[in-house]
N, CA, C and O of each residue as an XYZ file, in Angstrom:
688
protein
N      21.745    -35.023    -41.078
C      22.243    -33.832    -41.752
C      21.151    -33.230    -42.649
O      21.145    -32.016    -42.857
N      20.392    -33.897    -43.092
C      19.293    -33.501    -44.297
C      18.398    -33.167    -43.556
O      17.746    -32.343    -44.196
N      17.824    -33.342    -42.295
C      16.533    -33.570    -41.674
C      17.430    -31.885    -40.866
O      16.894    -31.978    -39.762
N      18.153    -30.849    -40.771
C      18.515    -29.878    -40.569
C      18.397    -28.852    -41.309
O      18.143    -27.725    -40.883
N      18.620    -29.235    -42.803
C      18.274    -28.754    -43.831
C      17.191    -28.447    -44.674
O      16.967    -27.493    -45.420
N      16.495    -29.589    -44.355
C      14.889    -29.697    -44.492
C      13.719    -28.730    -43.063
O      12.521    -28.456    -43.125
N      14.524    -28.516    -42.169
C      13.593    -28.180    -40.864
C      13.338    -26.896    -41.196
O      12.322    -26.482    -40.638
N      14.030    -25.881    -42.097
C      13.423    -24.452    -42.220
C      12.664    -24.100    -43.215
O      12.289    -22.969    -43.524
N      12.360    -25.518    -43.914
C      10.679    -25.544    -44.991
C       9.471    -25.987    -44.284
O       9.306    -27.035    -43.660
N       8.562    -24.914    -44.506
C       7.472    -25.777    -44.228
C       6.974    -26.743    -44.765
O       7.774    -27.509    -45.302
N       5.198    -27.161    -44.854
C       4.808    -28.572    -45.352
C       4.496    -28.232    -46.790
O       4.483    -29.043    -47.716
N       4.253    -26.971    -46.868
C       4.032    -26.907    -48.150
C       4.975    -26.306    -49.484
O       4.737    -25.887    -50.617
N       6.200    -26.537    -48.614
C       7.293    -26.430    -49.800
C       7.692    -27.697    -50.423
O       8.630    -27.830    -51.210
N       6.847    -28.683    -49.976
C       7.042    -30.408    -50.316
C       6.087    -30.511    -51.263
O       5.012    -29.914    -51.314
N       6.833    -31.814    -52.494
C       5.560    -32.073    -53.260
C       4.785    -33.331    -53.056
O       5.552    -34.285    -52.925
N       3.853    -33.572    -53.002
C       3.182    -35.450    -53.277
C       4.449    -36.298    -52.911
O       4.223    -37.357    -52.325
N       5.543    -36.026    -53.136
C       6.840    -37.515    -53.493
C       7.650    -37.170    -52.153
O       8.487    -37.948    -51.694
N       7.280    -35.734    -51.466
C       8.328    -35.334    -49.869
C       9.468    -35.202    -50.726
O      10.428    -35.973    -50.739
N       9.298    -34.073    -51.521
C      11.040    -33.820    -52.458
C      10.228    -32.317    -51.971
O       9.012    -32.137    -51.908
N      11.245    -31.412    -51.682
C      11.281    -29.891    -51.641
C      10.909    -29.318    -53.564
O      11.597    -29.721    -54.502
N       9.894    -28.500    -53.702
C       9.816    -28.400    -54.782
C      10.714    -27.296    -54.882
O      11.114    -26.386    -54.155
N      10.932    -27.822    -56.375
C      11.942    -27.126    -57.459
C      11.514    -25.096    -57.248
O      10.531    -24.359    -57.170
N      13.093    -25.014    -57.243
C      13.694    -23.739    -56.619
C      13.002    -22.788    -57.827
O      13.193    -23.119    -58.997
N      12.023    -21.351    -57.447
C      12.159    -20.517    -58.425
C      13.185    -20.510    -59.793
O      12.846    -20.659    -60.967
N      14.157    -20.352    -59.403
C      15.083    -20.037    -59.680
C      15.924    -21.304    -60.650
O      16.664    -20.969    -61.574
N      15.809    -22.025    -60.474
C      15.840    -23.275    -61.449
C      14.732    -22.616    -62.476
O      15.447    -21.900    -63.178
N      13.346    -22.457    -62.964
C      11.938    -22.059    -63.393
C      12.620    -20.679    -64.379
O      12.625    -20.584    -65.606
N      13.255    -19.537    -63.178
C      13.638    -18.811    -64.355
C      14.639    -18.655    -64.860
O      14.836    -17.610    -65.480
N      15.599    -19.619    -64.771
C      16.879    -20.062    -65.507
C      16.260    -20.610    -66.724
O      16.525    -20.086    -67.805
N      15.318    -21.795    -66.640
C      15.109    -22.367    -67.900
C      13.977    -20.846    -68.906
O      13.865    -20.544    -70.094
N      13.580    -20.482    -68.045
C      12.533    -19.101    -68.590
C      13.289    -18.346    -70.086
O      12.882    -18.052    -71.210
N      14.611    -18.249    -69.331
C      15.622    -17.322    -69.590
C      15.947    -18.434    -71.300
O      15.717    -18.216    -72.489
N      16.434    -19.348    -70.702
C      16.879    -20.355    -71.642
C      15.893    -20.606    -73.122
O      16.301    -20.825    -74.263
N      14.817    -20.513    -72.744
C      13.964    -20.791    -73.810
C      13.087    -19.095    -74.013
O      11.915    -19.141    -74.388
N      13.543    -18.105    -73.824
C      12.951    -16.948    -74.156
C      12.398    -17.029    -75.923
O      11.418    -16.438    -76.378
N      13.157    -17.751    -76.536
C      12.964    -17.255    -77.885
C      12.092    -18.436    -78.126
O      12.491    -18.769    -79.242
N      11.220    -19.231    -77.827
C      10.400    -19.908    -77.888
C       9.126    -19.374    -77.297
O       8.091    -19.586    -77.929
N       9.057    -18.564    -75.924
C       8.074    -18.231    -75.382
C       7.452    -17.150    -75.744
O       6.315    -16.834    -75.393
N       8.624    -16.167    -76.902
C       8.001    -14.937    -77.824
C       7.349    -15.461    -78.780
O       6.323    -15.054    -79.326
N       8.093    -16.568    -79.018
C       7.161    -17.360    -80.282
C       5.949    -18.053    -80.068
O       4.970    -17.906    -80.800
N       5.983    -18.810    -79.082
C       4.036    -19.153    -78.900
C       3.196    -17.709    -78.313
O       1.985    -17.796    -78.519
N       3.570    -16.572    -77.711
C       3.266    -15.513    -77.457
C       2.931    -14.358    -78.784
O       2.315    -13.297    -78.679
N       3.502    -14.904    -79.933
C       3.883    -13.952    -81.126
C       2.043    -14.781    -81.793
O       1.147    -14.186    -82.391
N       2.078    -15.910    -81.468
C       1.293    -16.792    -82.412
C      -0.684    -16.480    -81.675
O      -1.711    -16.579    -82.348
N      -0.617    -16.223    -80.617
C      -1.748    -15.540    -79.976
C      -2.054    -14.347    -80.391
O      -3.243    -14.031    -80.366
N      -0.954    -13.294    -80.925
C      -1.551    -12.190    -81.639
C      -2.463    -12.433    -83.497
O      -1.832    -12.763    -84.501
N      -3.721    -12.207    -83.474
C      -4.507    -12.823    -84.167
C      -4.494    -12.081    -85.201
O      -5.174    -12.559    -86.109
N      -3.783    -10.673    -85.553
C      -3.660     -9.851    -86.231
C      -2.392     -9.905    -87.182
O      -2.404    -10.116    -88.395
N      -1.436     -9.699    -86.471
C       0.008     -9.503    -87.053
C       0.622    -10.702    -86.262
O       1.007    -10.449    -85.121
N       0.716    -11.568    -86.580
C       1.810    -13.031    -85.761
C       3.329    -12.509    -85.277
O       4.064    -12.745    -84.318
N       3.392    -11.603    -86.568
C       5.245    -11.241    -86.596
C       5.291    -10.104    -86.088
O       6.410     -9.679    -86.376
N       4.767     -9.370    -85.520
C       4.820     -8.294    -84.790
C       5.581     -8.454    -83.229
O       6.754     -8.146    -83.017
N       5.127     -8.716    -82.740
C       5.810     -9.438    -81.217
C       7.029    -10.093    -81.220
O       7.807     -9.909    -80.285
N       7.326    -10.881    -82.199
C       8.766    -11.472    -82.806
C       9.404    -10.286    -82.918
O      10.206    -10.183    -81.990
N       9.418     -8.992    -83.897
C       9.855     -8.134    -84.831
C      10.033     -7.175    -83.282
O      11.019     -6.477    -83.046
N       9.067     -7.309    -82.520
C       9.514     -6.125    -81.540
C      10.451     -6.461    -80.378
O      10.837     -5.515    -79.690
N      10.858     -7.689    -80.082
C      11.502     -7.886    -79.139
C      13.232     -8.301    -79.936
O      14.358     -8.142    -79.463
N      12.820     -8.830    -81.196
C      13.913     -9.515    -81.589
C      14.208     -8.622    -83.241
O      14.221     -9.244    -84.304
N      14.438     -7.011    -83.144
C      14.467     -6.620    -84.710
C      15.099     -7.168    -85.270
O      14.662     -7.158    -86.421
N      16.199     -7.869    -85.188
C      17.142     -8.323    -85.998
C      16.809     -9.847    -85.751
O      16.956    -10.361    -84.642
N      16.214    -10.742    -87.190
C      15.592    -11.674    -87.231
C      16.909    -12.539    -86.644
O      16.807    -13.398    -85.768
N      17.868    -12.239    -87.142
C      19.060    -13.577    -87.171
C      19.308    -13.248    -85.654
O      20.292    -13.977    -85.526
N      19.118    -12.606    -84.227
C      19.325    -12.716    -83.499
C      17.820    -13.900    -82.797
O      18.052    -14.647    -81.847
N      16.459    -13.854    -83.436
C      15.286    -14.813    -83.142
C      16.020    -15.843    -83.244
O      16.458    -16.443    -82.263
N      16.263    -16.201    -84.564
C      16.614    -17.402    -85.113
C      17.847    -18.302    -84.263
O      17.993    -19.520    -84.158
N      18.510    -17.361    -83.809
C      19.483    -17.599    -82.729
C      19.200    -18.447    -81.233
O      19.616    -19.509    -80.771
N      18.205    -17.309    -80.720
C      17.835    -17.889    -79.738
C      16.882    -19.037    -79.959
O      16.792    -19.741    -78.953
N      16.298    -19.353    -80.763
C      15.683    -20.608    -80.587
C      16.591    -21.718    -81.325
O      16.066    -22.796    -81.604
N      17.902    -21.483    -81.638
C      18.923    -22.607    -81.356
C      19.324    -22.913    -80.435
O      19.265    -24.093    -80.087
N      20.018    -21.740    -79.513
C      20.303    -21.903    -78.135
C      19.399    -22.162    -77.090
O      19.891    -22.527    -76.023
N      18.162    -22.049    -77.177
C      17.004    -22.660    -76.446
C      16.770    -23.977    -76.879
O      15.725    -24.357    -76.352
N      17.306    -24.936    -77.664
C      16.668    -25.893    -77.678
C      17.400    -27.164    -76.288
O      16.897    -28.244    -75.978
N      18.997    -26.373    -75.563
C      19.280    -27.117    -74.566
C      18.267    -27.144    -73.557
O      17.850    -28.099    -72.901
N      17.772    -25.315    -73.535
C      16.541    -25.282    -72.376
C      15.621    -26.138    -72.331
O      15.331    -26.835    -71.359
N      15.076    -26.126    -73.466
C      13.757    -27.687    -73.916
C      14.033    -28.552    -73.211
O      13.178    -28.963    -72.427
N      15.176    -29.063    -73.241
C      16.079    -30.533    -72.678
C      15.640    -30.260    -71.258
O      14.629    -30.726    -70.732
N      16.415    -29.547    -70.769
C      16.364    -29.344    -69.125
C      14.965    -29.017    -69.026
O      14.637    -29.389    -67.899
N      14.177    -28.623    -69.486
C      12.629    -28.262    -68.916
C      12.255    -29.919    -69.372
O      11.909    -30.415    -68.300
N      12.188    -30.685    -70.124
C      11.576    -32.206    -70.110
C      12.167    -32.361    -69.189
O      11.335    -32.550    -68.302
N      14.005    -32.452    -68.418
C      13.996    -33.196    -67.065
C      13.573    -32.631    -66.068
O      13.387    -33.148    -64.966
N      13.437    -31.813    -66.300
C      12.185    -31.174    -64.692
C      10.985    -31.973    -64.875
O      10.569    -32.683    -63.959
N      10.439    -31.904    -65.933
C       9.195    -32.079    -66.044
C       9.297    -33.163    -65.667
O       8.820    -33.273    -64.537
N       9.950    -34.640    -66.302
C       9.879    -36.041    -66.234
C      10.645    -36.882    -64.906
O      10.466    -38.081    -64.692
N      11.498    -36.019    -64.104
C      11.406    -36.203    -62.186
C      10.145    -36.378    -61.539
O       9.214    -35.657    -61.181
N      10.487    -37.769    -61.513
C       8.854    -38.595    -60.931
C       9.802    -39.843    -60.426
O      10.898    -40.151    -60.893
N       9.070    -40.499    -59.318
C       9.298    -41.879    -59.190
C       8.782    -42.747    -60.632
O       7.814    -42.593    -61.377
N      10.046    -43.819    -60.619
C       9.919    -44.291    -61.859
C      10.682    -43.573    -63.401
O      11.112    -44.291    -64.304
N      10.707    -42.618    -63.421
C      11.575    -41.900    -64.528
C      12.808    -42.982    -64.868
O      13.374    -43.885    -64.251
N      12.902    -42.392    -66.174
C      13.961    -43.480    -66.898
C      15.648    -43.124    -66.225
O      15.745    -42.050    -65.630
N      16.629    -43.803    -66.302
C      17.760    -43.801    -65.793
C      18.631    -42.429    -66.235
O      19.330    -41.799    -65.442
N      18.507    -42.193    -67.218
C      18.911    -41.003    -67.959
C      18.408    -39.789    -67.174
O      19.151    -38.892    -66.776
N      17.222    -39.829    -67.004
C      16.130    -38.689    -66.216
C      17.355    -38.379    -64.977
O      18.080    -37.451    -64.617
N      17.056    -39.794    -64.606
C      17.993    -39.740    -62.838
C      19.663    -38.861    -63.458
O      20.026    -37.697    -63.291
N      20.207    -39.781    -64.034
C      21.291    -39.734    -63.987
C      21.746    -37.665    -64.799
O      22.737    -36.984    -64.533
N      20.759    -37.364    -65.584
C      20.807    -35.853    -66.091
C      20.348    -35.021    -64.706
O      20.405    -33.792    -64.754
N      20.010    -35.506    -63.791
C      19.192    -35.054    -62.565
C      20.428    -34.649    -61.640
O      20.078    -33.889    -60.736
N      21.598    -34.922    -61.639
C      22.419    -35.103    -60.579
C      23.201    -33.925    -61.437
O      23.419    -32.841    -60.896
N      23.659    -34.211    -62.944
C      23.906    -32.949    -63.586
C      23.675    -31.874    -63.745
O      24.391    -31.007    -64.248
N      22.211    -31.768    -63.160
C      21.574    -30.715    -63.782
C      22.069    -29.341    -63.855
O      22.031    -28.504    -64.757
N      22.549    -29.329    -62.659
C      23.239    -27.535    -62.282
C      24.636    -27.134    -63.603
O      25.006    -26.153    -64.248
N      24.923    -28.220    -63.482
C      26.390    -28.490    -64.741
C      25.719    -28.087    -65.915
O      26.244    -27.118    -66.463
N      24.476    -28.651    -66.590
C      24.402    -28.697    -67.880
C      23.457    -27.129    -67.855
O      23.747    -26.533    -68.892
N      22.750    -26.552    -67.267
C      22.371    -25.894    -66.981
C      23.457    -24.519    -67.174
O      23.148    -23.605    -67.938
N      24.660    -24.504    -66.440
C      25.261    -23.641    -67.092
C      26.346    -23.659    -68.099
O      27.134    -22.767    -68.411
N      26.222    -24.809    -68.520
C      26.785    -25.240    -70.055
C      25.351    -24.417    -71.114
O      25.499    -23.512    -71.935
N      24.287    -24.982    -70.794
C      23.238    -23.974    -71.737
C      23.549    -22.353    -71.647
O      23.555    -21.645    -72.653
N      23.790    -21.889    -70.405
C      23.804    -20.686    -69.891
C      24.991    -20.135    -71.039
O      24.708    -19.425    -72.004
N      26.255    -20.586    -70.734
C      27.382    -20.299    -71.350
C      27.433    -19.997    -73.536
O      27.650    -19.224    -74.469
N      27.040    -21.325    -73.103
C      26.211    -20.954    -74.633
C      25.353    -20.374    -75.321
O      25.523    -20.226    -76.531
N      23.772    -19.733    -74.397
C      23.705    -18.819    -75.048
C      23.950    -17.186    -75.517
O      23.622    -16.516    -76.496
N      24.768    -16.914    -74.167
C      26.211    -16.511    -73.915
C      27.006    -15.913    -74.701
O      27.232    -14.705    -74.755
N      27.595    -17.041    -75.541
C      28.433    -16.619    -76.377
C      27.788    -16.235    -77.622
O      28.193    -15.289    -78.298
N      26.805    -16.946    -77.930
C      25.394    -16.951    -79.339
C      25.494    -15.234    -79.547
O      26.156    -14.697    -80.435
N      24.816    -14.637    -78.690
C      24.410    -13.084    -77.599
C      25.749    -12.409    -78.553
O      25.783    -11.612    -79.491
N      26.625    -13.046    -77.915
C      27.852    -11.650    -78.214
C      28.935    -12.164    -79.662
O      30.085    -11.819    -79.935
N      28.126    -12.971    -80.270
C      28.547    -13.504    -81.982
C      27.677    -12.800    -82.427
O      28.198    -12.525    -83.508
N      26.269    -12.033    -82.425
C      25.910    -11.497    -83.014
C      25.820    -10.122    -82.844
O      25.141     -9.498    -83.659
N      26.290     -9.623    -82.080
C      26.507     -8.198    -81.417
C      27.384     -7.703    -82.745
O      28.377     -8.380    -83.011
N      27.043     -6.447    -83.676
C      27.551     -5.389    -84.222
C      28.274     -4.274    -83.189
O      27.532     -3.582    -82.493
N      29.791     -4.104    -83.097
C      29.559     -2.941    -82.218
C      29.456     -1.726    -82.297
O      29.515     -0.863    -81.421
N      29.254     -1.644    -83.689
C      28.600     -0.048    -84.320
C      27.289     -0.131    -83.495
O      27.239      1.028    -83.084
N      26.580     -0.533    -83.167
C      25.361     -0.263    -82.568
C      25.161     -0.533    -81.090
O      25.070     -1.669    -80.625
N      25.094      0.651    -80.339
C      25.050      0.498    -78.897
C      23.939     -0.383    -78.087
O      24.209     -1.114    -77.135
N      22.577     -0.170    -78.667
C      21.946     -0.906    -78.382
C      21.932     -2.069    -78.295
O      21.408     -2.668    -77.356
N      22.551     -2.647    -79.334
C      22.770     -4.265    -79.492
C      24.576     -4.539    -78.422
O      24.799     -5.727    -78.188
N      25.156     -3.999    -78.133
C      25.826     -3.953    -77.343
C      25.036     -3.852    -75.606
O      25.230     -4.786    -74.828
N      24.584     -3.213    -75.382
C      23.481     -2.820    -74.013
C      22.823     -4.103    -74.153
O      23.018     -4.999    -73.332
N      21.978     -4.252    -75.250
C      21.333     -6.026    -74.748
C      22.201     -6.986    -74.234
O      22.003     -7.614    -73.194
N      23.229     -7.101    -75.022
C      23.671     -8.190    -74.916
C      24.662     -8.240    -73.657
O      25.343     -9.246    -73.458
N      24.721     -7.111    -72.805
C      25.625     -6.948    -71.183
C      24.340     -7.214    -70.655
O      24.393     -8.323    -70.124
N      23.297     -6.760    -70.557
C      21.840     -7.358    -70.187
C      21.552     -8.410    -69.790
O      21.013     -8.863    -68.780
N      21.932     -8.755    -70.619
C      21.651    -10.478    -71.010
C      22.902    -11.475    -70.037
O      22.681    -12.419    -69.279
N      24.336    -10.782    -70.444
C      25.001    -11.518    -69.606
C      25.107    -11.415    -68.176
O      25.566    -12.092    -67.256
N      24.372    -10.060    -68.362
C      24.199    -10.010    -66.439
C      23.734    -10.557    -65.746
O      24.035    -10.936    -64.614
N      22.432    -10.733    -66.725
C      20.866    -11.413    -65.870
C      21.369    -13.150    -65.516
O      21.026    -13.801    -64.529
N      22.400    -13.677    -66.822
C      22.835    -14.630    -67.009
C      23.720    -15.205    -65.811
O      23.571    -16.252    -65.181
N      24.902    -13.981    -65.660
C      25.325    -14.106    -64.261
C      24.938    -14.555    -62.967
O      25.305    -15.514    -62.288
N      23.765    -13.258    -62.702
C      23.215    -13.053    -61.783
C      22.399    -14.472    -61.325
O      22.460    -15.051    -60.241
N      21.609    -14.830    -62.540
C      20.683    -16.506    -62.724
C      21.780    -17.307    -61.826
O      21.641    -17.475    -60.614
N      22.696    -17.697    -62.452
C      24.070    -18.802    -62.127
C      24.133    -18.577    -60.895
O      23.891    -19.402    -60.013
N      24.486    -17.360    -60.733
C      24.993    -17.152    -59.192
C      24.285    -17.399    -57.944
O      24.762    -17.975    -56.967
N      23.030    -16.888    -58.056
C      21.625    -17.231    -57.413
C      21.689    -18.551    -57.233
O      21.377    -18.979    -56.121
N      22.034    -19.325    -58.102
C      21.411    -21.012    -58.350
C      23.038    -21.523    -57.607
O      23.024    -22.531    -56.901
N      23.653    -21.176    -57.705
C      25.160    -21.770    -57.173
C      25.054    -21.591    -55.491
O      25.531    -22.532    -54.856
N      24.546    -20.613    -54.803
C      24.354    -20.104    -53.393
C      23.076    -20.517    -53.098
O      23.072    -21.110    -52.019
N      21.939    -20.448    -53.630
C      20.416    -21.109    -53.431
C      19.928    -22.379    -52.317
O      19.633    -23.492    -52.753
N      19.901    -22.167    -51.341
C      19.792    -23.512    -49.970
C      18.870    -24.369    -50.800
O      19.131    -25.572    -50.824
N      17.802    -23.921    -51.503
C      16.594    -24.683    -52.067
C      17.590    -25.477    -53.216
O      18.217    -26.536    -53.198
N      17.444    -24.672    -53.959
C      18.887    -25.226    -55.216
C      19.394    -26.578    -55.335
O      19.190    -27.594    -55.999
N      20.188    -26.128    -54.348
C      20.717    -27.362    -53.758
C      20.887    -28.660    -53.199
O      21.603    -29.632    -53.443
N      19.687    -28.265    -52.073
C      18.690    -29.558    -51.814
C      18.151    -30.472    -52.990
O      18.245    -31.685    -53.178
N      17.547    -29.449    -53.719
C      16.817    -30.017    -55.505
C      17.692    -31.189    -55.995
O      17.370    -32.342    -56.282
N      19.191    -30.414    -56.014
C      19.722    -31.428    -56.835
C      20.267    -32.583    -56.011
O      21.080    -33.259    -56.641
N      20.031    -32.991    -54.756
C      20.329    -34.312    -53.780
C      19.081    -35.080    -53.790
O      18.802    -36.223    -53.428
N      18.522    -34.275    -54.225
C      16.902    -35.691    -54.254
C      16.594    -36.061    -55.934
O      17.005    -35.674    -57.028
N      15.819    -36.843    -55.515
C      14.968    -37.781    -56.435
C      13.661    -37.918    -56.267
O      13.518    -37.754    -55.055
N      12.790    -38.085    -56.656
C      11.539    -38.873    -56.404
C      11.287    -40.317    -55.963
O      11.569    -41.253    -56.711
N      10.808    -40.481    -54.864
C      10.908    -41.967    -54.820
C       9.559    -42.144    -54.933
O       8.846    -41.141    -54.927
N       8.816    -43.806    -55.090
C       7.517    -43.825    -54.688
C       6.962    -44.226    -53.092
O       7.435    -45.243    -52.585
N       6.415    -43.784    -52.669
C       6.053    -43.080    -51.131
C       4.857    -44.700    -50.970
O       3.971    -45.071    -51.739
N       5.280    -45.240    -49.837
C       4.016    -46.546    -49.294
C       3.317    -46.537    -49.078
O       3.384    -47.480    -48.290
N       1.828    -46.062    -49.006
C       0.753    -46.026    -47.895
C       0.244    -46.896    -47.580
O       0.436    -47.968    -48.153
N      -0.384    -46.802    -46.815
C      -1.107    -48.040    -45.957
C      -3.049    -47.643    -46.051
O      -3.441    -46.798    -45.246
N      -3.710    -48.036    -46.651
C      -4.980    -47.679    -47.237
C      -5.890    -48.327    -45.772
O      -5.511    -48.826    -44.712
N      -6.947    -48.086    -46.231
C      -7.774    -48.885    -44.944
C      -7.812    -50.331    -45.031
O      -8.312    -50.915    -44.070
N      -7.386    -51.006    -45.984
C      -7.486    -52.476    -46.064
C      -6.402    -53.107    -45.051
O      -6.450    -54.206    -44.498
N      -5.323    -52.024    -44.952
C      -4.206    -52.712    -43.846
C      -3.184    -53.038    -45.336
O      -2.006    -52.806    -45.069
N      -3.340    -53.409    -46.482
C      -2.248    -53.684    -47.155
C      -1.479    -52.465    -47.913
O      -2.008    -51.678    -48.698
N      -0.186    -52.482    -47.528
C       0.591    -51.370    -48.259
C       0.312    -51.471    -49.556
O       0.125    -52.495    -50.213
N       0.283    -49.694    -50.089
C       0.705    -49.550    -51.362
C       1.524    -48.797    -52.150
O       1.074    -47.651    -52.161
N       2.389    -48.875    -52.732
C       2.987    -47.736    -53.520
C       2.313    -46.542    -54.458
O       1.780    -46.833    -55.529
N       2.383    -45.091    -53.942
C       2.513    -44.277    -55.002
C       3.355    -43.469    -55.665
O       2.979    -42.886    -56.682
């Protein structure tokens, strides 16, 4: 059944471990998730004004401050991407099988963050924040229908045997 599923990737949608690498779309879910972190090391490269880049994407500070609460689930899920390796700790595995779940448990939450701080005297801040739940939507939905997606979350990393020129197997 898998070896059907696997036949419409080529060789180089595989990583080192023969796991299908991780779906776009997983990448800009967490993107999304940690936005208010990535303005912030982005804010910190401007060598002039630091708070300028903060101030222009996020005028209303308590909506910054926001998102890098609700980004700190993203953090989480970007270490278990990152730490899916043969060998990873049990937790790794076992958040690995969750992932799509907790993923839109982050989603949901920052979600609601979005529209707790929405004034609706102000249209603009109304328009972001349908923006936001769209893109939010749209993310989920993508990742719920996604063939790659999916696959992602049935594997693991294992460590792979080779056989070197000595003739004795080895694990990598």
């Amino acid at each position: 059944m898998m070896n059907k599923q696997l036949a419409r990737f080529s060789v180089n949608d595989f990583d080192k471990y023969n796991c299908l690498k991780i779906s776009i779309w997983y990448w800009l879910t967490i993107a999304f998730l940690i936005k208010g972190y990535v303005v912030a090391l982005l804010s910190l490269s401007n060598m002039r004004d630091k708070l300028a880049f903060i101030r222009y994407v996020y005028p209303n500070p308590d909506s910054f401050y926001t998102s890098l609460l609700t980004g700190i689930p993203g953090i989480l899920l970007l270490v278990v991407i990152l730490a899916r390796r043969p060998g990873a700790a049990t937790v790794i595995k076992r958040l690995w099988r969750k992932f799509y779940h907790l993923l839109v448990v982050a989603v949901i939450v920052e979600t609601v963050f979005v529209w707790l701080l929405v004034e609706p005297d102000y249209k603009s801040q109304v328009v972001s924040a349908l923006a936001q739940s769209a893109l939010s939507l749209a993310l989920l939905g993508i990742l719920a229908f996604d063939h790659r997606a999916k696959i992602n979350l049935s594997e693991f990393p294992e460590p792979i045997e080779t056989e070197p020129s000595n003739g004795k197997k080895q694990k990598t």
